[in-house]
Backbone bond lengths (Angstrom), bond angles and torsions (degrees), N, CA, C in turn:
res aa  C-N    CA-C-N  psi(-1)  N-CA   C-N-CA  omega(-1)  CA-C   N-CA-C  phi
1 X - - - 1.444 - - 1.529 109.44 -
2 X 1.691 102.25 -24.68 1.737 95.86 177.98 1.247 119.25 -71.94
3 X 1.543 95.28 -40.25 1.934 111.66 174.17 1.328 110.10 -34.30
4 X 1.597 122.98 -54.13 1.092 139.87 -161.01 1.555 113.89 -77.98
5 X 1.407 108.55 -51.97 1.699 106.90 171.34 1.835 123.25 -55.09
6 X 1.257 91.71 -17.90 1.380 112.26 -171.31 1.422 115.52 -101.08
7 X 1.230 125.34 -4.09 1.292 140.65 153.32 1.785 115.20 -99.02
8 X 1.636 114.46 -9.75 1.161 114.19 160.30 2.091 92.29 90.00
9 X 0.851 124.64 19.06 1.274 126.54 170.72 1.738 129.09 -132.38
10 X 1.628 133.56 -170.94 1.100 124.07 164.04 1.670 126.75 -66.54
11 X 1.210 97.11 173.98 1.395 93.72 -178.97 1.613 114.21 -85.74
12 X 1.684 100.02 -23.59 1.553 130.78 164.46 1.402 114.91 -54.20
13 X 1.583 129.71 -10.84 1.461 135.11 -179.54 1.624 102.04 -102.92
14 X 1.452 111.90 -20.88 1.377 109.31 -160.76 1.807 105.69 -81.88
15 X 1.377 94.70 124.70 1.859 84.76 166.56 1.290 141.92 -94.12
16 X 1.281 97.37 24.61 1.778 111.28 174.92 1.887 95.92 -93.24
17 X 1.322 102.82 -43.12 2.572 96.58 178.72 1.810 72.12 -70.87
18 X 1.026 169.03 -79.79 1.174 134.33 -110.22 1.536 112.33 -73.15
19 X 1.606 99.18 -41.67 1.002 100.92 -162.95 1.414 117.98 -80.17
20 X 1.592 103.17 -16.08 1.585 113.80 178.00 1.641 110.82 -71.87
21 X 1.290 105.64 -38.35 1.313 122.60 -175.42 1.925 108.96 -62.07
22 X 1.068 104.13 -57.31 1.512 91.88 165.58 1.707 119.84 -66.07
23 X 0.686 112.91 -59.32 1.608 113.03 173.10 1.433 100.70 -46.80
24 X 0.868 140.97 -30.45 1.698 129.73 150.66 1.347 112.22 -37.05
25 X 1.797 113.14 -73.60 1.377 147.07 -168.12 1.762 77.43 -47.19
26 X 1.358 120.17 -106.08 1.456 120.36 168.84 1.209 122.99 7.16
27 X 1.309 143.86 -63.24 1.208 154.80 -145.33 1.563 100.57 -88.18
28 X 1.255 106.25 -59.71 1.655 119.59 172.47 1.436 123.46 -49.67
29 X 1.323 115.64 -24.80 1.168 135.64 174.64 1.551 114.80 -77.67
30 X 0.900 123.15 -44.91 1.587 152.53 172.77 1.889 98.47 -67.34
31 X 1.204 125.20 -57.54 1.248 135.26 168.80 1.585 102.46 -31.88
32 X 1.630 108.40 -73.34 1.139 145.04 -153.27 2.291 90.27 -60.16
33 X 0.734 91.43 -73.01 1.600 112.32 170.27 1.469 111.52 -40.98
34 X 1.348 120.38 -36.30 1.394 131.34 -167.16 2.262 110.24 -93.08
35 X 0.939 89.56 -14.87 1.704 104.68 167.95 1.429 94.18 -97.36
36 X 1.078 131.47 -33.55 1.357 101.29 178.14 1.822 123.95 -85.86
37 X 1.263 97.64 -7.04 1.550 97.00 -178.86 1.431 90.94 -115.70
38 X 0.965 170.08 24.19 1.179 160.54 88.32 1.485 147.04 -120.21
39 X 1.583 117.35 169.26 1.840 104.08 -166.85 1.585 115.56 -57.91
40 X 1.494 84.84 129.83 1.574 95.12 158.58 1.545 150.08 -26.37
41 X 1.475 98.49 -46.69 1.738 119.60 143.23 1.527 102.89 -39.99
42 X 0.855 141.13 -75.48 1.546 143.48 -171.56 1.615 116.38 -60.69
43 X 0.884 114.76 -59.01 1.542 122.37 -177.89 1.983 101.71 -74.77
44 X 0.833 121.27 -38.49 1.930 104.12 169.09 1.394 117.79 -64.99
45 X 1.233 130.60 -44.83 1.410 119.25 168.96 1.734 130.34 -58.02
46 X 1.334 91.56 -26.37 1.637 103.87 -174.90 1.299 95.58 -82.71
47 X 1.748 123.53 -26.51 1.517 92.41 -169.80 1.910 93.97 -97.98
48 X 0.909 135.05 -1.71 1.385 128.10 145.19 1.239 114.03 -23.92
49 X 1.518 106.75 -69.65 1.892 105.07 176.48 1.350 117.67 -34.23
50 X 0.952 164.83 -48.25 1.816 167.61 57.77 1.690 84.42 92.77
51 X 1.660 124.78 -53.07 1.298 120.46 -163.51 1.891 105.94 -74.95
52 X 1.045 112.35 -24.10 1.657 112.69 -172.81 1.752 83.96 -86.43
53 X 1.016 117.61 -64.14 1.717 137.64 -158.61 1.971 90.35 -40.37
54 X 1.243 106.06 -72.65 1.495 116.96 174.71 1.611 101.73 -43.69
55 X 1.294 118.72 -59.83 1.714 108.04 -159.57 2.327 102.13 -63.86
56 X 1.104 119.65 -44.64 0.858 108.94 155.99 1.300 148.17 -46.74
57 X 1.619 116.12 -41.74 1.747 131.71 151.74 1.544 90.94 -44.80
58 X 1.016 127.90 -63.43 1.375 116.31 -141.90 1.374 106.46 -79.90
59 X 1.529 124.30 -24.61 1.709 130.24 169.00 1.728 101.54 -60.86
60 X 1.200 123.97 -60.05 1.262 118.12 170.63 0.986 136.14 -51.59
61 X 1.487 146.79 -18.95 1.149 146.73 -107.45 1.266 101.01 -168.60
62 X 1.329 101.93 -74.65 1.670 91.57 156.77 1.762 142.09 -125.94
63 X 1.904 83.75 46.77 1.102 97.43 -178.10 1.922 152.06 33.35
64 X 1.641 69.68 52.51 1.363 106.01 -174.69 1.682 125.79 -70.57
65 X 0.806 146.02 99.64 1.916 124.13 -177.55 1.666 107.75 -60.59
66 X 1.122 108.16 153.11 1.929 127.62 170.56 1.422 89.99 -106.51
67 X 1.330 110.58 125.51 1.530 105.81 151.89 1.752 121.03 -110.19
68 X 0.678 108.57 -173.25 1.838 117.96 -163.20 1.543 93.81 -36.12
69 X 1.099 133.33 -71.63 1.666 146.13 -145.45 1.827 90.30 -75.94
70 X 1.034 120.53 -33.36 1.833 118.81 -174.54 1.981 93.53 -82.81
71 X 1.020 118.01 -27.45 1.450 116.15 -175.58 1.369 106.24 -76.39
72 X 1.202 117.36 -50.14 1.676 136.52 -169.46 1.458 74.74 -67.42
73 X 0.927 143.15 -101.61 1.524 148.93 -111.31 1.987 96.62 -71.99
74 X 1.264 101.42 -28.89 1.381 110.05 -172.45 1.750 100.23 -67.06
75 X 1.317 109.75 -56.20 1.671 119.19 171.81 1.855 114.42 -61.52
76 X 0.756 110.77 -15.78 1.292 108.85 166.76 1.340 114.36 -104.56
77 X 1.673 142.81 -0.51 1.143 118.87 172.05 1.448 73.50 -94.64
78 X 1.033 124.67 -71.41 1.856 108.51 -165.16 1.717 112.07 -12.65
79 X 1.533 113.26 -69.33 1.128 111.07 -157.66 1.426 101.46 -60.66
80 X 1.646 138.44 -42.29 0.872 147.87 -162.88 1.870 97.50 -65.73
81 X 1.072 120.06 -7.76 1.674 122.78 -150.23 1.769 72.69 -106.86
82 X 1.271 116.94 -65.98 1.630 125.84 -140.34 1.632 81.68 -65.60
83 X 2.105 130.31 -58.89 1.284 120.09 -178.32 1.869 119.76 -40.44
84 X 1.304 111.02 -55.55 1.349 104.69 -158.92 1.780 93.83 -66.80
85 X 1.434 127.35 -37.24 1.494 117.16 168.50 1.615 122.49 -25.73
86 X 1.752 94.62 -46.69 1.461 103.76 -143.52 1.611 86.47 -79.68
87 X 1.319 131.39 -48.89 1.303 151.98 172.14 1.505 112.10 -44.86
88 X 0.438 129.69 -51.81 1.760 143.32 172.10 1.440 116.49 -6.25
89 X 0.867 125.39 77.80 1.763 132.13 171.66 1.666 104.66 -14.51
90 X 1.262 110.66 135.42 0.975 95.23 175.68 1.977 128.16 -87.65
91 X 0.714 147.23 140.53 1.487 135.32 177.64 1.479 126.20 -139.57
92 X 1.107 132.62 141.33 1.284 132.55 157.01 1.695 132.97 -53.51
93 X 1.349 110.33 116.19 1.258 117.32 -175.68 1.698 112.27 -66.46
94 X 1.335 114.86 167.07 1.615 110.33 170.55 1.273 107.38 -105.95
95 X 1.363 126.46 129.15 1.061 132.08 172.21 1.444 143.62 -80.14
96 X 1.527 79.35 -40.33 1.591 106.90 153.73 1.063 154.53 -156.47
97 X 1.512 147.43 -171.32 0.868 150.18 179.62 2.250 114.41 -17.61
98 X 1.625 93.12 -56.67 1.341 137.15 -149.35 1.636 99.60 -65.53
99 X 1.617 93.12 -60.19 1.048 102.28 175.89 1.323 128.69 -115.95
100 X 1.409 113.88 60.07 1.745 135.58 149.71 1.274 97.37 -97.41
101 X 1.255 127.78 -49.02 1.003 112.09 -164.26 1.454 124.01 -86.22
């Protein structure tokens, strides 16, 4: 939105929200897709990662600083992402139709 005030236009002209904005749309979709091919235990921690993944996009991109508490927090959802992986009950997926029901 700063990009944009600072070019004297919307934020709706700018193609850095467009492009973030679909890759949102995208991402969610992929989320959405990702519970269905496997357990839930597995797929919530991974999409946690998204929070380090984003804070980095956003240092680059739009040249943002992390300070101490955005770094820490970034290393701890990771680690917190890689534990509940490692922990993870194990279970059988459904494959098909046959056997959901």
């Amino acid at each position: 939105i700063l990009r944009a005030k600072a070019k004297g236009t919307t934020y709706l002209t700018d193609c850095v929200w467009w492009t973030g904005t679909i890759a949102m749309a995208v991402g969610q979709i992929g989320n959405f897709v990702a519970y269905n091919a496997a357990p839930a235990v597995l797929v919530t921690p991974l999409g946690a990662l998204g929070i380090p993944f984003g804070a980095m996009l956003a240092s680059y991109v739009l040249k943002e600083r992390l300070n101490l508490l955005g770094k820490m927090g970034c290393l701890l959802s990771c680690a917190g992402s890689v534990i509940l992986i490692i922990h993870a009950p194990k279970s059988d997926s459904v494959t098909s139709q046959t056997e959901l029901e």
